[in-house]
C-alpha positions, 0 to 999 in steps of 0.5 A, a space after each residue: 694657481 700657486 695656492 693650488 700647488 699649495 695645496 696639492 703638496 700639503 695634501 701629498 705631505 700628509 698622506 705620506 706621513 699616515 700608513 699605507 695599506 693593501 689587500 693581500 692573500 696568505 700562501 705557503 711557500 710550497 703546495 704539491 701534488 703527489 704522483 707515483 712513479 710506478 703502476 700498481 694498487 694503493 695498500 695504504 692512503 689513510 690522511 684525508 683533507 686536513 689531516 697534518 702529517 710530519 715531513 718523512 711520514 710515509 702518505 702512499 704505499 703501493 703493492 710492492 710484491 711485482 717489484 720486490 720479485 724482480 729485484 731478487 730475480 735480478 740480483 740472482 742474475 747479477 751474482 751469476 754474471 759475477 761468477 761468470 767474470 770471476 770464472 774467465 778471468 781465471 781461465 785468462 790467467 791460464 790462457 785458456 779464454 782469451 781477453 774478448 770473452 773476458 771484456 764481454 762476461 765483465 759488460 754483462 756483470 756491470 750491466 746487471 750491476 745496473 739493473 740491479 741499482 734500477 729494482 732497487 730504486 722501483 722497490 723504494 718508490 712503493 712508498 712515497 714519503 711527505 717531503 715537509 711538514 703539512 696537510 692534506 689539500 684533497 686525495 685525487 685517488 683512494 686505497 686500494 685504487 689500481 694506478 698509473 705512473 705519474 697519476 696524480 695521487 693526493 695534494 699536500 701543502 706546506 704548514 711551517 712557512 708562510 706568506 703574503 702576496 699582494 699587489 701595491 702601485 708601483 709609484 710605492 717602489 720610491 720607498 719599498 725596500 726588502 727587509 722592511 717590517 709590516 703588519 697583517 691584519 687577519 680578515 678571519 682571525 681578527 689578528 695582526 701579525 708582523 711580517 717582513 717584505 721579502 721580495 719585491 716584484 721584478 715586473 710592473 703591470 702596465 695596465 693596473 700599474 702595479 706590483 707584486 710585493 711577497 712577505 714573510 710572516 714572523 713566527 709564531 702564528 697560530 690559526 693561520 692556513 692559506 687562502 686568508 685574506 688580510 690587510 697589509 699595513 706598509 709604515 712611511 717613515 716620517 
């Protein structure tokens, strides 16, 4: 019995001294999908899958004529309420209008004020604008396609910062530590890259007994794009 305890603690000396590895996967930190806010017909969807594009390039335009009509139709409404208020307050002042018909012709100014504020912002979500840089996942509508608010519209994902999820035993949280270094082996690329733990899981699975480890790949990279699978290589130190 006591040379099998021996034993046992010479083999758990050895293999904590040797890396440790699992599978892991390679995500971008952000994948979206575009919606419009507004109906109308696209007039300009030119990326397709995989196409890159830079954080501000313009990925939809939709008919803007409708709203560009209302907001000018707005904005004459908005300087005749002006004219009304500045006119009452002149009569005011000679007491020829009393204070009600003021306060009522000052509402109806700021509430064209607003409607104002509200064509404008319409007017502005005819484009939609990439939020990062990326690339083009797939399109779920095409040019020239008739939409409603919040239909999908193309999905995009972000290309300037990656990660690496994978799943450890959770009897791996004694010496995880965030911060920590690692390297990745590329399944596709047959590359390795460094990496650092950023997050470790807040949860551990009862049932598989693991947890979630999230890392950072170091810059720069090249070939990399997410769904590639990778081995992660955890250093003990000795």
């Amino acid at each position: 019995m006591q040379k099998l305890i021996i034993f046992m603690c010479f083999f758990l000396y050895m293999n904590a001294q040797e890396d440790l590895t699992s599978r892991a996967v390679i995500t971008s930190t952000n994948k979206t999908i575009l919606s419009s806010e507004l109906a109308g017909n696209i007039t300009y969807l030119n990326k397709l899958e995989g196409d890159y594009f830079s954080k501000g390039d313009i990925l939809v335009k939709l008919n803007c004529e409708v709203y560009k009509a209302k907001k000018n139709k707005v904005r004459i409404e908005k300087n005749i309420a002006y004219l009304k208020y500045k006119k009452n307050k002149e009569l005011e002042s000679y007491k020829s209008i009393g204070k009600f018909e003021v306060d009522i012709s000052k509402e109806e100014y700021r509430k064209q004020e607003t409607e104002y504020k509200i064509a404008t912002i319409n007017v502005k979500r005819c484009n939609i604008y990439a939020p990062y840089n990326g690339r083009v996942v797939s399109r779920k509508a095409n040019q020239f396609q008739s939409i409603k608010p919040n239909e999908e519209i193309i999905e995009i994902i972000a290309i300037d910062k990656f990660e690496a999820k994978t799943f450890v035993p959770s009897f791996w949280l004694r010496w995880l530590k965030k911060g920590s270094e690692i390297n990745l082996d590329i399944d596709e690329t047959n590359s390795t890259i460094k990496a650092i733990i950023k997050e470790v899981g807040s949860i551990v699975d009862p049932v598989s007994q693991t947890v979630l480890v999230r890392v950072t790949l170091n810059k720069p990279y090249e070939n990399i794009i997410p769904g590639m699978s990778a081995t992660a290589i955890f250093k003990i130190n000795k």
